[in-house]
N, C-alpha and C positions, 0 to 999 in steps of 0.2 A: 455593376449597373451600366446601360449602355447608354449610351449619348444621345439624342435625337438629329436628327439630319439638319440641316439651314433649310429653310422657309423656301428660297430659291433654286431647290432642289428638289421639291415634292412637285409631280408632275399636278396632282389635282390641286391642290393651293396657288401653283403656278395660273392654272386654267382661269380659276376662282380671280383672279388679281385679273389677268387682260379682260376679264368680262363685266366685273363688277367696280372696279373703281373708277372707270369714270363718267358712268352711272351715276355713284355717290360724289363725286367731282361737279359733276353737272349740276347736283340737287343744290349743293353748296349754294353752288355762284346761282342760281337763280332765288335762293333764302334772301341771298345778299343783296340781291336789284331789287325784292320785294320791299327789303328791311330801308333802302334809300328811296324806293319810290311810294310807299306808303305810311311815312313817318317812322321817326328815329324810336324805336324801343329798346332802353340802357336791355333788359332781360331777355330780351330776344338774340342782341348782337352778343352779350356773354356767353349765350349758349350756343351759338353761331361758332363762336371762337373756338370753344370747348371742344367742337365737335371735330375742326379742322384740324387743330394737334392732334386729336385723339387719330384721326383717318390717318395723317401725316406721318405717328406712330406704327400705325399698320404697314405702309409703302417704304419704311427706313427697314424695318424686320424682312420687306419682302425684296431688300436691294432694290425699290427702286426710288432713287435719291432726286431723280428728277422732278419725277411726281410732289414727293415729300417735300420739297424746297420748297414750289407755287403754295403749297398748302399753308407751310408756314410763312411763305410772304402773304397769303390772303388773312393769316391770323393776326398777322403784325398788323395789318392794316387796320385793323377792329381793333386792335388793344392800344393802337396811338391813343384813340379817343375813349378806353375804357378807364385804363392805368394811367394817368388820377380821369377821375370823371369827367368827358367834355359832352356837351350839346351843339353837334355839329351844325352849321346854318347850310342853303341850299346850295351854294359854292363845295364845300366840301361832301355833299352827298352828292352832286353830283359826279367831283371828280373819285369820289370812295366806288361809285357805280360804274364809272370806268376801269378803276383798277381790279375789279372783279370776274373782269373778262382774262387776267391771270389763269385762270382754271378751264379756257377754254380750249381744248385739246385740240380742235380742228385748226388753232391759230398756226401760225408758225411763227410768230413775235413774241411768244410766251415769254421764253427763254432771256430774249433781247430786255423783257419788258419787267420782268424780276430783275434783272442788273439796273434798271433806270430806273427804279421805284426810289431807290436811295434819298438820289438829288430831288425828286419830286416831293420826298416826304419830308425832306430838311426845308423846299419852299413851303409849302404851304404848313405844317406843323411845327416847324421851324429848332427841331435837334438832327444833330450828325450821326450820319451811317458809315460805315466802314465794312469790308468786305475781309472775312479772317477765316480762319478753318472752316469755309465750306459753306457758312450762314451769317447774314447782315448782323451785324453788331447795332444793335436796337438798343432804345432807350428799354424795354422791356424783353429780353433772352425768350426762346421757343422755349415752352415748357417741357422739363428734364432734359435739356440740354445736352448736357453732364452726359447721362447715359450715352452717347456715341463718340466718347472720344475715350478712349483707354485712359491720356495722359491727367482725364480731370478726378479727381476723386467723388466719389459716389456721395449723397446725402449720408447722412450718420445714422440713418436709418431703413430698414428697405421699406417702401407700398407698393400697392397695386400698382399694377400700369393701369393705363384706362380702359374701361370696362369695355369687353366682346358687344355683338350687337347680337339683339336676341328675340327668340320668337315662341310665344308660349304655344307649349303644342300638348295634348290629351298623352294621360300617364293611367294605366292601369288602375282599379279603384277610386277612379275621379278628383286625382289630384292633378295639379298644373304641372308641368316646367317650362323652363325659361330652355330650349334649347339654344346652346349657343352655336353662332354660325362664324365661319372665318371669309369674310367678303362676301358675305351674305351665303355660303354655302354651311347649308346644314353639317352638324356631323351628331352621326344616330349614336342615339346614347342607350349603348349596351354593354356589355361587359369586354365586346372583344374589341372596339373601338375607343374602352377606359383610358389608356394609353395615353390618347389624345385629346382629354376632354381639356377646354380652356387651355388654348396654346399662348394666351398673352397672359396668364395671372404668374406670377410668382410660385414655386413651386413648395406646396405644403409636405411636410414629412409624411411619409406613408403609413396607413393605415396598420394598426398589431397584425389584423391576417391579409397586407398586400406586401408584394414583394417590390425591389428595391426600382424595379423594370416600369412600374408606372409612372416611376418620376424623370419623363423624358426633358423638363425643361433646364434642367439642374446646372448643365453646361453652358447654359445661354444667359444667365443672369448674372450682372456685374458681383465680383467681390466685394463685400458688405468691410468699409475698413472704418472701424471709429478711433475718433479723435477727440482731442478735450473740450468738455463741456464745459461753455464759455458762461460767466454769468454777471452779469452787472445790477448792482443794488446801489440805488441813489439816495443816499439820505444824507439828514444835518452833521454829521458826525457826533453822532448822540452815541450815550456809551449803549443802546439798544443796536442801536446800527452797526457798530463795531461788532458787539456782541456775536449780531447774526451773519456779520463778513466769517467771523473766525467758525464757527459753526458750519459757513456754506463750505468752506476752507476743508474743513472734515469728512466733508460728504461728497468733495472730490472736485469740486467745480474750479476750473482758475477765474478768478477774479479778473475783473478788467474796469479801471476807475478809471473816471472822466469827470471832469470840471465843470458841472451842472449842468439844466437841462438841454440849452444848446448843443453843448458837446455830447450828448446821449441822442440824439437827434439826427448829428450830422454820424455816431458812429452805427446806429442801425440802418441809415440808408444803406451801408457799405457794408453791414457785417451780420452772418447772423447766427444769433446766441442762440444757449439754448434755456437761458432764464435771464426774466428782465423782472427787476423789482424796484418798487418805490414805496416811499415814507408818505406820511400823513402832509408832510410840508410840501410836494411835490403832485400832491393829486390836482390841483388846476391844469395840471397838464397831460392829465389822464387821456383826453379823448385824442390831443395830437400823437401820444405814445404809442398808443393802441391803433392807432392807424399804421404805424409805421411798421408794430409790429405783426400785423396782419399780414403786410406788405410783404414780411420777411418770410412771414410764414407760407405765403404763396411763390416766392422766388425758390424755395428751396424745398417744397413739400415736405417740411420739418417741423416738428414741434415745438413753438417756444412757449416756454410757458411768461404767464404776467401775470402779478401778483401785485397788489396793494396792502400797506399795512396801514396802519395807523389812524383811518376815521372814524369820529366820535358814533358814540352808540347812539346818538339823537337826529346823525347829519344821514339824514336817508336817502337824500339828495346827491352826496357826493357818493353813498354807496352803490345808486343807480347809475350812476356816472360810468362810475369805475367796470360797473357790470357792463352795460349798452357799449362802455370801449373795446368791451373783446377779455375783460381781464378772468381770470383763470378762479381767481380767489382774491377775497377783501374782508383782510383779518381788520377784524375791529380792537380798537386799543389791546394786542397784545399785549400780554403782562410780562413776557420774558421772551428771549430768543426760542426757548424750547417750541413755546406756540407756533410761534412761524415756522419753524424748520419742520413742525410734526406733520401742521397742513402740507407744507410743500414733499416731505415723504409719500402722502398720499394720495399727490397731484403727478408728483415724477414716475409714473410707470413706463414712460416714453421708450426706449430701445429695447430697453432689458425686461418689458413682460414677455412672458412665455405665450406663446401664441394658445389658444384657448383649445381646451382639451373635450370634447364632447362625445360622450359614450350616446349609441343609438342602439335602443332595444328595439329591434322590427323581426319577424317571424320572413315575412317577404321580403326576398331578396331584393328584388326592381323597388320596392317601396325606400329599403333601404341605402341601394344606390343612388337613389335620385338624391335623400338628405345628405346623401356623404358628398355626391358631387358638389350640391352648392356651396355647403360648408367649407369642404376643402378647398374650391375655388376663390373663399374670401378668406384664406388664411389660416383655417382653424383645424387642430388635430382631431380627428376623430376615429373611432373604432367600432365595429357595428358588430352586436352581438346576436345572432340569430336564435338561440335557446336562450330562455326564460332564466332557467337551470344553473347557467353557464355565467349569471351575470356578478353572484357573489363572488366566484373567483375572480372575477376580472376587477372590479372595483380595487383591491389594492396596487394590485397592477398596473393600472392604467391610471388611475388616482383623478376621474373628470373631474372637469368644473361644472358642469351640468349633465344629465340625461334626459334624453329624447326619446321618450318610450310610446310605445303603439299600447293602445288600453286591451284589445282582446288579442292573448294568444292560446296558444295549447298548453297542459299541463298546469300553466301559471300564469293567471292574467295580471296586467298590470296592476291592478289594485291591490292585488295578495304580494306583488314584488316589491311595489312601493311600502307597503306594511314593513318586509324584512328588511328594506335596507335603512328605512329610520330607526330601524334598532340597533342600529351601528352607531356609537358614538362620533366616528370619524366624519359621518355621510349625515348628520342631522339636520346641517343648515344646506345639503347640496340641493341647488333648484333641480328640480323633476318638472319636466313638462309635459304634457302626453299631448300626443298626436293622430288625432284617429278619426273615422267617419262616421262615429257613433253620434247620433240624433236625440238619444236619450238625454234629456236636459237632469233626469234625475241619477243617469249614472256621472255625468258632470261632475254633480255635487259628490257621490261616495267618492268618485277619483281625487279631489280636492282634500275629504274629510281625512282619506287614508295618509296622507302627506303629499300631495303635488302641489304644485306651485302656480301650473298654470293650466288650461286646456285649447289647445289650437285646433281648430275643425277642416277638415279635408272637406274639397283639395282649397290648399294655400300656395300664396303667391309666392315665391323665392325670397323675395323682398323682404316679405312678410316673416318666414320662418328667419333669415339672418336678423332681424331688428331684434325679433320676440329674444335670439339666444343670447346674441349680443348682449345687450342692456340687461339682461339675468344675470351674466355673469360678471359684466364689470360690475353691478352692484355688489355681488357675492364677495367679490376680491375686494372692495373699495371696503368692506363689512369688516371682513377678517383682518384686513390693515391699520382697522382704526382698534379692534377689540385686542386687549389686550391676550396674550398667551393662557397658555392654562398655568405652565409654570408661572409665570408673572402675578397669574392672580392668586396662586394657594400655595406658593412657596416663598419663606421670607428669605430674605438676605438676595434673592434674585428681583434685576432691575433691569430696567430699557436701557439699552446702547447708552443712549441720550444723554439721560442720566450719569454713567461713567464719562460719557466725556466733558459733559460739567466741570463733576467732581475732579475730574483730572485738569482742566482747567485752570480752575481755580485753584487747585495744590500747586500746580506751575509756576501760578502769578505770583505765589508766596515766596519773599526774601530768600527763605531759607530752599528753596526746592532744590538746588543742586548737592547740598550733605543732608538733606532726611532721610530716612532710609524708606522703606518702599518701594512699589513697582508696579507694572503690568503681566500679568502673565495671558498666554495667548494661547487659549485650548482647542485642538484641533483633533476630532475620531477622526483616524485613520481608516480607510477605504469606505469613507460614509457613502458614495453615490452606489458601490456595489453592495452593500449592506440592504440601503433602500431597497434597492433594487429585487434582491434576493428576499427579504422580510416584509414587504407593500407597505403601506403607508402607516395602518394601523399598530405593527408590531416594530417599526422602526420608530411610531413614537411614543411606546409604553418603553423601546432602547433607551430613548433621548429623555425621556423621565427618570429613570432608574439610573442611568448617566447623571442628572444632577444633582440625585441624592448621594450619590458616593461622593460629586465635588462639594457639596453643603456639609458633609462630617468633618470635612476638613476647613471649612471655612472658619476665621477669627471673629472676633466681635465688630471688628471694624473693618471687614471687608467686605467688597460690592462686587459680584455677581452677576453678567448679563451674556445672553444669548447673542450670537451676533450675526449666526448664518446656520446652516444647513448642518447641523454636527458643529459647530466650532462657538467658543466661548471668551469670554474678556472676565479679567479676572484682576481686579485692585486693592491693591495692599497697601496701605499706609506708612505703615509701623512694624515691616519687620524689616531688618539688613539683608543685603544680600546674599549672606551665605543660607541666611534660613529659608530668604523665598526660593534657593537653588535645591535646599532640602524638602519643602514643600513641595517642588513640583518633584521630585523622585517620589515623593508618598505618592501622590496622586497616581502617577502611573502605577506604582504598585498595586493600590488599592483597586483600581480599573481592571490589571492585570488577573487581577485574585478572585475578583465578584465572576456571581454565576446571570449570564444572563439568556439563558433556556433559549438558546439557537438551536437552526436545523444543522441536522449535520454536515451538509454541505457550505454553510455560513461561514464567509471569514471572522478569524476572531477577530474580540473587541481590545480596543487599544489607543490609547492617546498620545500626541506628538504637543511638547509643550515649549514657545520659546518665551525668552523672558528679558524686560529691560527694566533697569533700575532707574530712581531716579538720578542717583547719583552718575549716570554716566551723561548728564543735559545735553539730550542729544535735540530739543526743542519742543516746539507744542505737542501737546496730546494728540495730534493724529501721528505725527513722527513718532513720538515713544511708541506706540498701537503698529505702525507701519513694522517698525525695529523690533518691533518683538516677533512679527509677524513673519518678517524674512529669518529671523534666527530660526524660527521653526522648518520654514521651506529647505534653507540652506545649511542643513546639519554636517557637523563636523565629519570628522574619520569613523569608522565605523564602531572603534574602540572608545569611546567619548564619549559620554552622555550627551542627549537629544542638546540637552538645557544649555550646557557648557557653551554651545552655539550663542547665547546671545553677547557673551563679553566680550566675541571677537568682532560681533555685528555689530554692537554699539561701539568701539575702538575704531571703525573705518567710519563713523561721521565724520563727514570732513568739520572745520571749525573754521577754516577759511573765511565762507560764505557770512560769517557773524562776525569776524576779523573785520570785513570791506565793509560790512552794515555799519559797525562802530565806524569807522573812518567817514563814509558819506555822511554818517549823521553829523561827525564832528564839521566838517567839512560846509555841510550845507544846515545846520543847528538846523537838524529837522526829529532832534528826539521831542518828545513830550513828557510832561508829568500827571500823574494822576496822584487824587486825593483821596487817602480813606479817615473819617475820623476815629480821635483817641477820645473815648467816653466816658468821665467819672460815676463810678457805682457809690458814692456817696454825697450828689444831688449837686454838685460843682458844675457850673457852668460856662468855663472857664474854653473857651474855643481852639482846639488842636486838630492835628491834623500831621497823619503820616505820609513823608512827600514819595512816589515811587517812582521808578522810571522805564519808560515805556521807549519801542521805537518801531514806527510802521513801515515797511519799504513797498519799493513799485508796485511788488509783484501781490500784494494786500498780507502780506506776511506780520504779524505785529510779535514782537520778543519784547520778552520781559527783562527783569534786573537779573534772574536769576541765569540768564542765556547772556547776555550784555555783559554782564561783571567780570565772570571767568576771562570771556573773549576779550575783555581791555585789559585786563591784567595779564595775560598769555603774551599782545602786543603792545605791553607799555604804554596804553594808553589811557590807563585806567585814573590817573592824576586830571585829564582833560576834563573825563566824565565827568568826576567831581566835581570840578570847577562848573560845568555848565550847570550841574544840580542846582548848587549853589547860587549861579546868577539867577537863574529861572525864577527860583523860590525868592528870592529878596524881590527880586520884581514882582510876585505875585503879590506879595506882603505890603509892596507899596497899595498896589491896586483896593486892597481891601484898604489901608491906612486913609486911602483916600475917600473911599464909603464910609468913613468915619468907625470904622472896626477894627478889632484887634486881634490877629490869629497870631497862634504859633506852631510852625514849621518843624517838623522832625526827619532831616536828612542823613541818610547813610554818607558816613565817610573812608576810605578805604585806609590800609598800613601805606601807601604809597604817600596820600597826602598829608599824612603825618608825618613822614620822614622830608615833606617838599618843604626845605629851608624859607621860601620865599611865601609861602600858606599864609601866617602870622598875619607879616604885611596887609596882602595882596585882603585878607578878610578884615582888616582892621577900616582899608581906603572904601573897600563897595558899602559897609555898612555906612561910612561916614557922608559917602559920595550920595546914598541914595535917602540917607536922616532915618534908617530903619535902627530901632531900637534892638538892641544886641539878645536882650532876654528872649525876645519872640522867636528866635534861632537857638532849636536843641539839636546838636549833632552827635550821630549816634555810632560809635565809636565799639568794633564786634570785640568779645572778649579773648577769641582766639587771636587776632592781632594783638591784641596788648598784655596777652600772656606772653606772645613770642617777644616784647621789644618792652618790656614795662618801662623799665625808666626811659625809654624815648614816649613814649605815651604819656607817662607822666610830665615830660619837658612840654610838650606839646599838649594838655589838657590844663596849664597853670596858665599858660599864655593865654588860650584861649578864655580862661577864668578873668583873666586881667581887663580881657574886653569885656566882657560881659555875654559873653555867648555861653549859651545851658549843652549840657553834655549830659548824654545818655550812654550808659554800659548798657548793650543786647546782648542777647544767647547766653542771660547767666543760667548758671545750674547750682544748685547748692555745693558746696563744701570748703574745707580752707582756705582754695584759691579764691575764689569770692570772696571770703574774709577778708581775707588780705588787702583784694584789689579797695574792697572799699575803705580801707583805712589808710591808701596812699593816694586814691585819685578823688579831684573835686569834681566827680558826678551827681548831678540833681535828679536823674530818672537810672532805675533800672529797670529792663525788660527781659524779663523771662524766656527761656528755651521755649519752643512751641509744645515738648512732650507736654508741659503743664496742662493748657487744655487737650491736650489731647488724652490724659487720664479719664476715664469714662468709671474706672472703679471705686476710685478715691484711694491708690495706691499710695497717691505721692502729696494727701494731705499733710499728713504731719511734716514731712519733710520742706513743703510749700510754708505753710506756716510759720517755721525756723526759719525760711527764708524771710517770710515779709517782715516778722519781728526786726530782724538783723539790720535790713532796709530800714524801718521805721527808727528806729534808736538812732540812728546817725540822721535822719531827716530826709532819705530819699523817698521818692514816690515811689511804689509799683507797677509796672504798666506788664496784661498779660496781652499779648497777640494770638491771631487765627483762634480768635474764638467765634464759632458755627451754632452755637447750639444755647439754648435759652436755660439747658440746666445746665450747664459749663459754664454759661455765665454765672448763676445762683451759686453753684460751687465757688469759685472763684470770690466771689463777692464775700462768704463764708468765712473763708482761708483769710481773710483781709486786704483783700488785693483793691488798689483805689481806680487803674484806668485799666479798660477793654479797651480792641481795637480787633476787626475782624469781620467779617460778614454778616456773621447777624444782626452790627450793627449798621453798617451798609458797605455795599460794594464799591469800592475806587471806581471816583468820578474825575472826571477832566477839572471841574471846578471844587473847588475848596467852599464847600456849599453845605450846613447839616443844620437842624432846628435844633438846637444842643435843649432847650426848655424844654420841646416835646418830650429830648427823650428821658427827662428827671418829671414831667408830669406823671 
């Protein structure tokens, strides 16, 4: 591809520039004596302003900096009093009417009089200027700044520049265009002058039949570099607002907390995100947010978005609010983080949409030029098809988001092509628009009946045709984002991303998650974009069907299923160990390997790359596990290795560090927390408990659970500390209710460490006396693998504790003699079950459960089952004789120790 020349190199652009700007220099500054001698109009001066960057723009591109600088000092001077809103009085219109003579080229104090604007605009406006790379350091920066200096980074996403200046001129068949002119010189728009149509837009990728040669502007536009998307959500620290941190956390955003809504206030003046979000508690300050982030939005021609949750379904009031401030979307009482995060999926199209693909059917070639130039001019891919004939081939191929079809051609008019291509399942809902000079109001209607979408009448304005394709097709995409898959709706065991990373979530939060066994597995076709490619759209996704039925043969009963991109899949396993989900994924690839999937012969074969992380290796939350499996796939071992074998060395290099120093600062600065899930009798006891967990959030919005926290304080010995903080937390909490006049009891893990701490006894004997907490309401819960490894010191240490009057729970029991045993040497008052229990979906391990709880009941313990999900796992369990549930379904851990225990035995 060849480069295009600089701007101050083309003899007739050159010409174009000494003749025409300042002409439009001139126009300027006489708008501007008008605008101060015939009263102030706020919509007049904004567009005053607009128009001075935008010329300003022109004279930077054509080297000439001089120009360009008066312009942006005459812009600066309009936006003192735009940016915030002022009503200048006749002192300052008149000295505004003075500084307009800026633009007077005949002067020779132009020069002198841009440097002395500074100190005049610090008198009378009263902020400081400064003089730095080239242009006044203003309370308001020239608009796209940035673009002229290499050293500053580009917006994170690219736009137009500001639009050419343009002159509608007659187009063959009575349609308009907008020729565009460069400093008001025409340039003819033909096919041999393509080259150079719109020298200031952004350059769009070339058309399926243009070569690589018409995209001369390629070399001229800054490097596109993105950076992280920054997101700030202001809420109470409700467990909702947590919820949808860790969720935003997944979807890539770094978090940025600040300390209410002043400090949200003073960090959008200075920064700007690219999602701001607030709660129900913070919408009074909806309309000063939304100004600010307007603010941002124009300092940096960036998209942020704004989002509102939480107002009531009846407050229509605050819902307007929220809208008139600019905000993006205003979820009403979300029910779960899912809700939020699904809307804001299909508000974040921001960087990463694909610029919009628009196939033109036109017979005439000029007709077809003219839509391709505007089109391509604002962005958008397109491909013009001249035979009728020629269009069902190209449909997979080019795969539009719309077509722009002429109603009469040869061979096959539009209505008989629109007939064949909704017989394509792929193309049903694709908007068809026709474009034509037909006057027939009643062929209108048959072009409508056969499938089109819309009809645009010749000749139309530019304007006019980008609106109509526009807003077609962001609807189209906004459609297909909210509608679920095909797979998704008629295939079972297959779910939304979302959805796994719940589940995954949640299996996280659970005690046990670091020995369950289970995993992620991370399914990726190999050479999908050339697959596509080579198969069109249609026969790449009867692949991607037939691809998930081979992975659903091998699906278990309890595993989940989801799509995640383009060829590649997430795959969750609960309940098998590691070596079977490593045998697992070799099926898969074999069974992939073996199926017939009626390719051309020139197609690469099909084949999938699988990597895989357990959970057993607690490498951290569920976008970590997802990420860790995801590089094990990318970065596969020796050639001699299985794909798969890659993830045990991938999970092996997390560092543990970084959870090391968490423990520590937390210890350090007591900034863990606890959350509450209750313990629920299934035989109408209303007796108030509750499972204490521990939680711990750092700067950077990262929240680790007990199951990430445990290992890492016990790796650094500090796992004795945790305890102890457990421990105070919960007796404090215990007052707090004592003092409500209620009576909880507390169920806190305690590790083999603080059992062997000689000084334990004691030090539990003085907080319970120190605080008058009664010893019963404290069950610690004591795992059975510690107390198989050290029995009689567990046993020395669970009589002492009996002495005081503290209740002790044995967890992770599993049936068999050892259990016996334990329960005929230790004075435990609860046992709790392994999680397999509920996790039995067949009733495998009733009898064997059974023999358990007997064995419990005859000595007098209670049974408590945990991570129970599911309301027939409850029933089951209930069955079996088991007395307490604890788990999700009966509710999620809360910050507060808070449950209707009545409701839930009504």
């Amino acid at each position: 591809m060849q480069a295009s020349e600089p701007f101050s190199r083309r003899p007739r652009l050159r010409a174009a520039h000494v003749t025409q700007i300042p002409l439009r220099t001139a126009d300027l500054r006489e708008r501007g004596k008008r605008l101060c001698e015939m009263g102030w109009d706020i919509n007049a001066a904004l567009q005053l302003a607009e128009d001075a960057e935008t010329l300003a723009s022109t004279c930077r591109q054509l080297d000439d900096s001089t120009t360009a600088k008066r312009l942006e000092s005459f812009a600066e001077n309009l936006w003192v009093l735009l940016d915030p809103p002022v009503i200048p009085d006749a002192q300052m219109l008149a000295e505004l009417s003075t500084r307009f003579d800026i633009l007077d080229s005949e002067r020779s104090d132009v020069d002198a009089a841009v440097a002395a604007q500074d100190d005049r605009q610090a008198t009378l406006f009263g902020y400081a200027a400064a003089e730095d790379n080239g242009f006044p350091l203003l309370v308001r920066p020239p608009s796209r700044y940035w673009q002229r200096y290499a050293s500053l980074p580009p917006a994170s996403r690219l736009e137009p520049m500001p639009p050419p200046i343009v002159e509608v001129v007659a187009m063959p068949g009575g349609l308009e265009l907008e020729q565009t002119l460069i400093d008001d010189v025409p340039l003819d728009v033909t096919e041999d002058t393509a080259p150079e149509f719109d020298l200031s837009m952004p350059p769009a990728p070339p058309a399926a039949d243009q070569d690589d040669s018409a995209d001369l502007t390629a070399d001229t536009e800054p490097e596109l570099i993105e950076g992280p998307r920054k997101a700030c959500h202001l809420h109470d620290a409700s467990e909702l607002g947590v919820a949808i941190d860790l969720q935003l956390g997944m979807l890539g955003y770094e978090l940025v907390h600040v300390d209410g809504i002043d400090a949200l206030k003073e960090w959008l003046s200075r920064s700007t995100p690219s999602l701001v979000m607030l709660d129900g508690e913070h919408l009074p300050f909806i309309e000063e947010i939304g100004a600010l982030v307007q603010s941002a939005r124009t300092r940096t021609d960036q998209r942020v978005l704004l989002i509102a949750h939480g107002a009531g379904k009846s407050d229509l009031a605050a819902r307007l609010r929220a809208m008139r401030a600019g905000c993006d979307a205003c979820i009403v009482q979300p029910e779960n983080a899912e809700a939020v995060i699904d809307r804001l999926r299909q508000l974040d199209i921001g960087s990463q949409t694909e610029p919009y693909r628009i196939m033109i059917v036109e017979d005439d070639r000029s007709q077809a030029f003219f839509a391709e130039s505007i089109l391509r001019k604002n962005g958008m891919q397109t491909l013009a098809v001249g035979e009728a004939v020629d269009v069902l081939d190209k449909l997979d191929e080019f795969d539009p988001d719309l077509i722009l079809m002429d109603l009469n051609m040869p061979v096959c008019n539009g209505i008989e092509l629109t007939a064949l291509i909704r017989e394509r399942e792929a193309y049903i809902s694709t908007p068809i628009v026709f474009l034509s000079g037909e006057g027939d109001t009643e062929k209108h209607f048959e072009a409508l009946s056969a499938g089109g979408d819309d009809f645009l009448t010749k000749p139309i304005a530019p304007r006019h045709l980008i609106t109509a394709v526009s807003s077609r097709v962001k609807r189209a995409r906004l459609v297909a984002r909210r509608r679920p898959t095909a797979a998704a709706k008629t295939t079972p065991n297959v779910h939304d991303v979302a959805q796994i990373n719940t589940r995954l979530t949640e299996m996280l939060a659970m005690e046990d998650a670091a020995t369950r066994p289970g995993g992620v597995l991370f399914i990726a076709l190999e050479c999908s974009d050339e697959l596509r490619k080579r198969l069109g759209k249609s026969r790449f996704s009867v692949l991607i069907e037939k691809l998930i039925d081979i992975l659903k043969n091998r699906l278990g009963k309890n595993d989940m299923l989801a799509r995640s991109g383009e060829g590649e899949f997430l795959l969750l396993n609960p309940d098998r160990p590691t070596a079977a989900l490593d045998v697992l994924a070799r099926e898969l690839r074999e069974d992939v390997a073996k199926a017939s999937f009626d390719l051309p012969a020139n197609a690469t074969e099909v084949a999938i790359a699988i990597g895989l992380c357990a959970f057993t290796q607690a490498v951290g939350d569920a976008r970590a596990m997802i990420d860790v499996a995801e590089r094990a796939l990318l970065d596969p071992p020796s050639a001699n290795e299985p794909v798969v074998s890659a993830v045990a060395k991938a999970a092996d290099e997390e560092p543990v560090d970084p959870i090391v120093a968490a423990v520590r600062k937390g210890l350090a600065d007591s900034a863990f927390r606890t959350v509450f899930q209750p313990i629920v009798s299934l035989h109408g006891e209303e007796e108030k408990q509750f499972q204490a967990l521990l939680r711990l959030s750092t700067d950077d919005g990262r929240v680790y659970s007990a199951t990430e926290l445990v290992p890492a304080a016990e790796s650094a010995g500090l796992i004795a500390e945790v305890d102890r903080w457990m421990l105070e937390n919960c007796l404090d909490t215990i007052v707090e209710h004592l003092g409500a006049g209620e009576n909880v009891r507390l169920f806190v893990n305690q590790s083999a460490a603080s059992m062997r701490d000689p000084d334990r006894i004691d030090w539990m004997r003085h907080a319970l006396e120190s605080r008058r907490v009664p010893a019963a309401q404290l069950s610690l819960d004591l795992r059975m693998q510690d107390a198989s490894a050290n029995l009689a010191g567990t046993i020395g240490f669970a009589l002492a504790m009996k002495q005081i009057g503290v209740n002790l729970t044995l967890s992770g029991v599993e049936a068999g003699d050892q259990v016996t045993d334990m329960l005929m040497h230790l004075p435990v008052d609860f046992i709790r079950l392994s999680p397999r229990y509920a996790n039995d979906r067949n009733g495998d391990t009733s009898k064997e459960l059974r023999d358990l709880v007997k064995l419990a009941h005859a000595s007098g313990r209670k049974v408590i089952a945990p991570r129970v999900e599911e309301a027939r796992v409850a029933a089951s369990l209930w069955s079996c004789g088991i007395d307490l549930i604890q788990g999700n379904f009966v509710q999620e851990a809360t910050r507060d120790a808070t449950y209707d225990f009545q409701v839930a035995h009504a």
